[in-house]
C-alpha positions, 0 to 999 in steps of 0.5 A: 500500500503506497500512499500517494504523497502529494508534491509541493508543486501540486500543494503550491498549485492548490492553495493558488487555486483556493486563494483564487477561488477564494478572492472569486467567491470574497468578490463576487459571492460573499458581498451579496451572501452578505447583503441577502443576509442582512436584507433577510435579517433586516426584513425579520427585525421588521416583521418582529417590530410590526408583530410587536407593534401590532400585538401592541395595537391589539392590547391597547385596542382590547384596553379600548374596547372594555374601556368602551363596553365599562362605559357602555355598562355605565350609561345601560345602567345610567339609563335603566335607573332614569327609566325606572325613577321616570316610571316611578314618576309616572306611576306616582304621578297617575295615582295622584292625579286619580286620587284628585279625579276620585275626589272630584267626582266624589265633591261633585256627587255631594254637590248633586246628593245635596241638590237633589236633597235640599229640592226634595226637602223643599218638595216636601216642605211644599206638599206638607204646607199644601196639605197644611192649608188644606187640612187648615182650611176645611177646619176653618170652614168648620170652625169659622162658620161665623164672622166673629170667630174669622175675624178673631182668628186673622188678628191672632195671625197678625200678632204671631206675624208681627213677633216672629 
């Protein structure tokens, strides 16, 4: 088994080929490798900086939106109390205005109860001195038959007339 040894003029002709290769690939190569590399890590940094900024927008629009839904709350329940204090007040006001419809109606009746019992009295009244008269009369007719006793009965009218 023999090794092949390498010669110097091979090892001399390698390391100039490599060197060339080398300054082939440093001129050529390597600038753009580099650029493509930084433009990538660039574009990553930058997608980075709007993940984090949109995360960011994210939290603070999640901030806004129960900011928003606690005022929405707010201003529910702000709404829900004046629409319960304005039933109240309806409420209280209808049963007011009722009580002072019932009251009317009820001041009216006594009005009308008291009218129609002072003519009733006064109907009475009338038929009872209409049946006075009569009764009286026919009495008179009785008694007073003579000229003496009429004129004794109209002088005792006149002095009761004149006391009362």
């Amino acid at each position: 088994m023999d090794l092949i040894v390498p010669s110097s003029g091979l090892i001399f002709w390698q390391l100039i080929g490599f060197l060339a290769l080398f300054y082939v690939l440093l001129k050529f190569a390597w600038k753009p490798m580099l650029a493509a590399l930084e433009e990538r890590d660039g574009s990553i940094e930058s997608a980075l900086k709007a993940a984090e900024q949109a995360r960011n927008e994210m939290a603070n629009l999640k901030a806004e939106n129960e900011k928003l839904l606690a005022e929405a709350r707010v201003e529910r329940d702000m709404i829900l109390t004046k629409a319960q204090e304005a039933s109240k007040r309806m409420i209280e006001e209808a049963k007011e205005e009722s009580i002072k419809q019932g009251a009317l109606m009820i001041e009216n009746a006594k009005a009308v109860i008291e009218t129609e019992k002072k003519a009733a009295l006064t109907e009475v009244k009338n038929q009872v001195a209409i049946l006075t008269l009569e009764v009286t009369e026919k009495l008179l007719r009785k008694n007073l038959s003579d000229q003496a006793s009429q004129k004794e009965l109209v002088d005792e009218f006149v002095k009761d007339l004149k006391l009362n």
